[in-house]
LOVEX-15360 format. One record per residue (C-alpha): x negated, y negated, z negated. Coordinates in steps of 0.001 Angstrom, whole numbers, padded with zeros to 6 digits, always signed. Last residue first. Layout:
// residues N
XYZ...
//
This chain:
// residues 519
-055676-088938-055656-058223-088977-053517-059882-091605-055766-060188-088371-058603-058339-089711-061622-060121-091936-064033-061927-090902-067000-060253-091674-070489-062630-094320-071838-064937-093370-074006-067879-095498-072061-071153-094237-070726-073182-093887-074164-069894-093394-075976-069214-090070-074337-066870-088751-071231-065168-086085-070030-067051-083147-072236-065962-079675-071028-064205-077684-072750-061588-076365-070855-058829-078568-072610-061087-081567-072090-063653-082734-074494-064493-086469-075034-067234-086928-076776-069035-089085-079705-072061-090616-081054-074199-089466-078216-078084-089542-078013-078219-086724-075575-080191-084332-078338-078114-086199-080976-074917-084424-079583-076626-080945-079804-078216-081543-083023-074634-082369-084187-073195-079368-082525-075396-076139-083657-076026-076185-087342-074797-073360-087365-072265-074363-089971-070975-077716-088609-068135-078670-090388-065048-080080-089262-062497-083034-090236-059165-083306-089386-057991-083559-093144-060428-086241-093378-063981-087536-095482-065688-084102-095095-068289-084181-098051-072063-083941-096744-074860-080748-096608-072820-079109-093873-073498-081660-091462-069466-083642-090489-067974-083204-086994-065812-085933-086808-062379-084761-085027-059687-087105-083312-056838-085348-081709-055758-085720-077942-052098-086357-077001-052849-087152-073383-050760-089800-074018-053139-091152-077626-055906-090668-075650-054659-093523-073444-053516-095420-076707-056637-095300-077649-058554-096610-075256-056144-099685-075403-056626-099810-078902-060891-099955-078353-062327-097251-079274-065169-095970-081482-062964-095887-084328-061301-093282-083202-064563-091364-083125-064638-090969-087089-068438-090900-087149-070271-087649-088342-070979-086898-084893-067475-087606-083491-065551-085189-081306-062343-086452-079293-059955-083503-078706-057590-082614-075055-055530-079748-075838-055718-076210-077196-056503-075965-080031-060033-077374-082073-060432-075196-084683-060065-071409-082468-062600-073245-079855-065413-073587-082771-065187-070374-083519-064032-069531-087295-065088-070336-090841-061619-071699-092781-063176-073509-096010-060190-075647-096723-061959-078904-094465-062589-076772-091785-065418-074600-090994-067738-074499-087835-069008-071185-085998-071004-072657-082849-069300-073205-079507-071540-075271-077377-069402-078165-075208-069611-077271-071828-071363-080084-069486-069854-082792-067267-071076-085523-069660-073997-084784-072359-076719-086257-069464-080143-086647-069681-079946-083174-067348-077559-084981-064924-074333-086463-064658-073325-090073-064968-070443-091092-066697-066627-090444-066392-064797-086994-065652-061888-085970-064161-063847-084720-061117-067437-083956-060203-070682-081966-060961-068909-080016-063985-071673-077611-065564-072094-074299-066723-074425-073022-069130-077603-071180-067765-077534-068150-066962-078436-067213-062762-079475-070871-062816-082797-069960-065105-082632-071920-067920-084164-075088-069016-083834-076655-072454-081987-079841-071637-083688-082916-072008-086139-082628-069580-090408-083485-069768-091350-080452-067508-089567-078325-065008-089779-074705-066228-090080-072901-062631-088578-070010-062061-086941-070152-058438-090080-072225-057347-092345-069455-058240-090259-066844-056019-090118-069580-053167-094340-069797-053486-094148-065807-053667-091924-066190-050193-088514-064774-050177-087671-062561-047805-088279-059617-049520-084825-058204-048924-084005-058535-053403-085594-062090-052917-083701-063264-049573-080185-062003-051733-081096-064183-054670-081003-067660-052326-078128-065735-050500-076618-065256-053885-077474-068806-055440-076175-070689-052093-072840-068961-053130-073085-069451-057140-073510-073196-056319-070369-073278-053153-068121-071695-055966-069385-074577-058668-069176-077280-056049-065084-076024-054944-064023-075969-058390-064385-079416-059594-062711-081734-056686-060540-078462-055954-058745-078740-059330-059051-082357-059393-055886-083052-056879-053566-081090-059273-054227-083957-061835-052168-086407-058993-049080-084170-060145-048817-086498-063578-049500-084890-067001-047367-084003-070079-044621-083900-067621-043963-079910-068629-045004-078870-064945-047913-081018-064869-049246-079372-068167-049107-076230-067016-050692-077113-063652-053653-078219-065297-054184-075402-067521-053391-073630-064519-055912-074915-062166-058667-074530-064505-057865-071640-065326-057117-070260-061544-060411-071491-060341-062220-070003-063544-061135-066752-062546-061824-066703-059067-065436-067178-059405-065864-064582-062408-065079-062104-059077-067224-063541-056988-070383-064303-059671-072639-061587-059857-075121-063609-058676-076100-060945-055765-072954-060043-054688-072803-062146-051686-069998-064963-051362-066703-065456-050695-064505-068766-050803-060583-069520-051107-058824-066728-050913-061585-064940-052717-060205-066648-055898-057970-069312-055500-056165-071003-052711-053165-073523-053810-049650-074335-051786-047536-076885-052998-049090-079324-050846-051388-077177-048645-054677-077114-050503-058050-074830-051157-059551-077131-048149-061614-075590-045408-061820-072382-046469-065390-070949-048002-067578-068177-046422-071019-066282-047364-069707-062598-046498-071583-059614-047400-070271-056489-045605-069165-053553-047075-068633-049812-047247-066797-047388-049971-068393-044646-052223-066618-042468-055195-067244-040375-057781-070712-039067-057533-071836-037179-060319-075144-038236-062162-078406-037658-064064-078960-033725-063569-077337-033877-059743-080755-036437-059303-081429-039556-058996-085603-040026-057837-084899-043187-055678-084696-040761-052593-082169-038447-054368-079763-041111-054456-079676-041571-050495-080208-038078-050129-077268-037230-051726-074143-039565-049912-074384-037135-046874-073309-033935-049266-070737-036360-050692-069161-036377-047219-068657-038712-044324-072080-040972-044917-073182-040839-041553-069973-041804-039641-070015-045216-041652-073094-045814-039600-076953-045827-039489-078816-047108-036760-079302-050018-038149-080448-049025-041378-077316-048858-044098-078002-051195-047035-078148-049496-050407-075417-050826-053283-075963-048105-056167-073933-047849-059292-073307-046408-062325-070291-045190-064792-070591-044111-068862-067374-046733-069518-069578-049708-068226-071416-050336-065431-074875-049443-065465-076904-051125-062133-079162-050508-059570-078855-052661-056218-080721-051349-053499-083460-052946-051063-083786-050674-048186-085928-051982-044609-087415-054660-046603-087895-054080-050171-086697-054839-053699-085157-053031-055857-082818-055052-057866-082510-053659-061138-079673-054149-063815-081711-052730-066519-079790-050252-069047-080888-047556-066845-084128-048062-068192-085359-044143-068609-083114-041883-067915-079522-041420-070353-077630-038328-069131-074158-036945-067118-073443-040637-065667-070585-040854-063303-071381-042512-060148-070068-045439-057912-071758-045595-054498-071638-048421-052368-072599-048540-048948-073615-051552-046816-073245-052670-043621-075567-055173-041997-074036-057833-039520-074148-060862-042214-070751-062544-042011-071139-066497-041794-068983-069680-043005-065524-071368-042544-062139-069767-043592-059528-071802-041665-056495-073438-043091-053198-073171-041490-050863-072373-044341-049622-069285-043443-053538-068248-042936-053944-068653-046317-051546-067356-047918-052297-064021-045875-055687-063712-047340-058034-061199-046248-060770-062360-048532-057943-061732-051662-054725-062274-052383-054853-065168-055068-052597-067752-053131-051120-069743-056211-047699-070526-054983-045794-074072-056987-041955-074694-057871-041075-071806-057037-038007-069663-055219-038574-065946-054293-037000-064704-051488-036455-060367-050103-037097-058568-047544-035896-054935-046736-039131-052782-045532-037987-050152-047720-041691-048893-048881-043795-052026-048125-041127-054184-049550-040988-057613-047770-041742-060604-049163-040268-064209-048444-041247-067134-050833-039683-070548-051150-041870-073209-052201-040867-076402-054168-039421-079507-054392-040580-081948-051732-040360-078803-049389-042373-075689-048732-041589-072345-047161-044214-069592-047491-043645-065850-045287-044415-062282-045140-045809-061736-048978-045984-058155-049160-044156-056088-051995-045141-052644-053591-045926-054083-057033-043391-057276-058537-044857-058470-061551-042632-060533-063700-044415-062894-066037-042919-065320-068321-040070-062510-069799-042269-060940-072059-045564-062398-072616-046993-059047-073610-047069-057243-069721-049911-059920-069420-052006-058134-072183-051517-054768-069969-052726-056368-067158-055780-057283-068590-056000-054255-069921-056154-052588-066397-058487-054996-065099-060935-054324-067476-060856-050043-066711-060490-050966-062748-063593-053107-062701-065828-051100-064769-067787-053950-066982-071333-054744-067544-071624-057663-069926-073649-061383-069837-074660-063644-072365-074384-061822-075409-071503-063258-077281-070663-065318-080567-069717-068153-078291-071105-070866-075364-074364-071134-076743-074827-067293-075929-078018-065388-077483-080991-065037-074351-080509-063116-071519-083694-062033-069684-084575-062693-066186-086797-060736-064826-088965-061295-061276-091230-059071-058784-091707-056229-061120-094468-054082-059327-092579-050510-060037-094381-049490-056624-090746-049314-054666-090870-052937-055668-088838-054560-058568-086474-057787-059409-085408-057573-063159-081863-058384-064541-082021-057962-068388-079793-055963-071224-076075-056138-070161-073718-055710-073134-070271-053265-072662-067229-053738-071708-064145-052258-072766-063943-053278-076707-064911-056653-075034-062194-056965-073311-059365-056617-076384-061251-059395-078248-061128-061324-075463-057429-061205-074979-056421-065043-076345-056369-066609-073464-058927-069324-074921-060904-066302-075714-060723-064742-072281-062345-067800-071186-064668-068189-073206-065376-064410-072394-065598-065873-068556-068427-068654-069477-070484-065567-071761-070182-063803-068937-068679-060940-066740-070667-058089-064296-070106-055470-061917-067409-056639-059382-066219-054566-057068-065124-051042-058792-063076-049291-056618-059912-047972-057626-057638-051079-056584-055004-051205-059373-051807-049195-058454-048761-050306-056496-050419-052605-053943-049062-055395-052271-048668-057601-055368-046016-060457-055702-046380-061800-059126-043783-064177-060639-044495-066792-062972-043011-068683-066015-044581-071220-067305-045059-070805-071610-048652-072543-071811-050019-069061-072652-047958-067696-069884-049952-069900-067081-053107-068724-068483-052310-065269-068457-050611-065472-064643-053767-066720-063269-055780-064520-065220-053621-061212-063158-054033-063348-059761-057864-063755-060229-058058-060224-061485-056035-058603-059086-052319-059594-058880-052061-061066-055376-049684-063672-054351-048516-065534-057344-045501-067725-057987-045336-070406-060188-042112-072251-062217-039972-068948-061653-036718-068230-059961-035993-071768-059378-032566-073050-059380-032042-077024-057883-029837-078714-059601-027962-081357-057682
//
């Protein structure tokens, strides 16, 4: 008997992680419902920052050139006393990763908006449904049956799917449906965060500045769309109760020199930082993503961004899975890979957080920069430097000697007609072995390739630009970027997955990696 299915995926929550969710599912052609609480976007602007990582992203979506005409470039991060001594900077170098800075301010609610309005494009493959609570998550061998209630009415009503992506948030009903606790600490200091609306240019307010100190370290940072910000801890004897009216909010800015001249104050909300992860970001059918799953401290910029790349790399896999172009055991890597890179950009924060409270010993502060000598990879600070895969469907040791696990650079390269365009835009979107200027199908042995050849991967040499391409599949590296790049880890050839990072190389074995064993 055929079972119906009112959508392949449903999502609960439709903020950014739920709202990316849905584009990357819809770019594969899955259809998905939404199930959002709340019948506007949340005014408050959380998150501050995106990177050169989450703009690949976007690109693969196919919406980053609608972003970044919302966003706006991010200059440095600098660490700084009350006595303008500068503690720490980090600048951002050009991108490896695309023709982007490295990292952008954004205004929350403006970016979130048109990424909304770039899932409304896909037609009938997403259905949003605002003004409904999720109330209940019933799973089976087939799929998950979901009950939400309308705030307004409060009549219910049942979605049927074949997978839920929970994406609703630190609060997360999906996850406590599903039994699975949210381990980790909650710092007892309340802070307050003020947005602003800027009125004149002063002097470095392109800076995001930490200011550090003991008893008030604040966070100082442009957003985008002519808005600022301030994150100032309350003292403890300070409380919400304090800060009831704009007239309280003053002196706080007016005691860091910010005056009625430089700003308006638009809004200001409360918080505390949370360094918390569940316990497994699984229940069958059933996946955690986003804040759902793990929160962290502002300071790395990085919960929001977080989310995102969970729910693409979940739903290119689940995509995939869902047209049989990939068994369900897949669906056991997405937590194998994800959950390291959230718990990183966690320990980062509080590691970032003890500098911005003065915590942090000079010796620590020295340690946190240090150029470690005789690598392979240039180093960069962790804050920016390229991301990495630590575990998963991947094959070959991983380390800085190491090509696997890392995120293939994305130079501009030319085809064999003379097309000049991303590196990403040339290779589509599936699974693609890259050869430097070696035919890496030959590389393999016909077992090998008939692996490749299931996972439907295409076969690319990347030829210099000083030599004749030799196939109609051939690239050419323009910048000048990807065959010194291969050559610096003494590779002949990768194996790139759909998210861009390299599964295996010749050095360790081209083999297609082997699933996760707790698969």
């Amino acid at each position: 008997m055929t079972q119906h299915f009112d959508a392949d995926v449903a999502i609960v929550g439709y903020g950014p992680t739920g709202v990316t969710a849905a584009l990357t599912l819809a770019k594969h052609g899955v259809s998905v419902v939404a199930i959002e609480r709340d019948a506007d976007i949340y005014p408050r602007a959380r998150a501050v920052t995106v990177n050169d990582w989450t703009m690949r992203i976007f690109q693969d979506l196919g919406v980053h050139e609608r972003i970044a005409k919302v966003i706006e470039p991010q200059r440095a991060l600098r660490w700084v006393t009350y006595d303008g001594t500068e503690i720490m900077r980090v600048e951002h170098p050009p991108s490896t990763l695309g023709a982007e800075p490295r990292f952008y301010n954004i205004y929350q609610p403006v970016m979130e908006a048109e990424l909304r309005a770039c899932a409304e494009e896909h037609g009938d493959l997403v259905d949003v449904r605002y003004g409904a609570e999720v109330t209940g998550l019933a799973q089976d061998a087939d799929g998950v049956t979901v009950t939400a209630t309308d705030t307004a009415t409060g009549r219910t009503s049942t979605v049927r799917a074949r997978y839920v992506i929970g994406a609703d948030g630190g609060g997360s009903a999906t996850r406590g449906m599903i039994g699975v606790p949210l381990l980790g600490d909650t710092l007892d200091v309340q802070w307050i965060v003020i947005d602003c609306r800027v009125k004149r240019w002063w002097p470095d307010r392109d800076f995001l500045t930490f200011w550090s100190d003991q008893q008030r370290p604040v966070v100082d940072i442009a957003l985008s769309a002519g808005n600022h910000r301030w994150e100032i801890p309350l003292k403890p004897h300070e409380t919400e109760a304090d800060f009831a009216t704009e007239a309280d909010v003053w002196p706080l800015l007016k005691a860091m020199g910010v005056t009625t001249e430089d700003v308006s104050i638009h809004q200001w909300a409360f918080y505390r930082h949370h360094s918390r992860m569940a316990d497994t970001w699984r229940a069958g059918r059933i996946f955690l993503a986003g804040d759902a799953a793990h929160l962290m401290p502002p300071w790395a910029g990085a919960g929001m961004q977080t989310g995102m790349r969970d729910v693409h790399n979940l739903g290119w896999k689940l995509a995939r899975v869902l047209k049989g172009e990939l068994d369900e055991t897949w669906l056991d890597t997405y937590e194998a890979e994800r959950r390291p890179n959230a718990a990183f950009y966690t320990g980062l924060a509080v590691q970032l957080g003890r500098v911005i409270k003065q915590e942090a010993t000079p010796e620590e502060i020295e340690e946190m920069n240090r150029v470690p000598e005789n690598t392979v990879t240039p180093f960069e600070p962790p804050l920016i430097a390229p991301p990495v895969l630590e575990a998963g469907w991947i094959r070959g040791p991983v380390g800085d000697a190491g090509v696997v696990g890392r995120m293939v650079p994305q130079p501009i390269a030319g085809d064999t007609t003379g097309r000049m365009a991303r590196l990403d835009d040339l290779l589509g979107d599936g699974f693609v072995l890259l050869g430097a200027d070696v035919a890496p199908a030959t590389l393999l042995t016909p077992q090998e390739r008939a692996r490749w050849d299931e996972l439907g991967a295409r076969y690319i040499a990347i030829r210099p630009r000083t030599a004749y391409t030799q196939g109609p599949d051939d690239l050419v590296d323009l910048d000048e970027v990807l065959l010194p790049w291969l050559a610096r880890y003494g590779v002949r050839a990768v194996a790139v997955r759909p998210d861009r990072f390299v599964a295996a190389a010749d050095v360790s074995g081209l083999a297609a990696p082997e699933l996760p064993a707790s698969a």
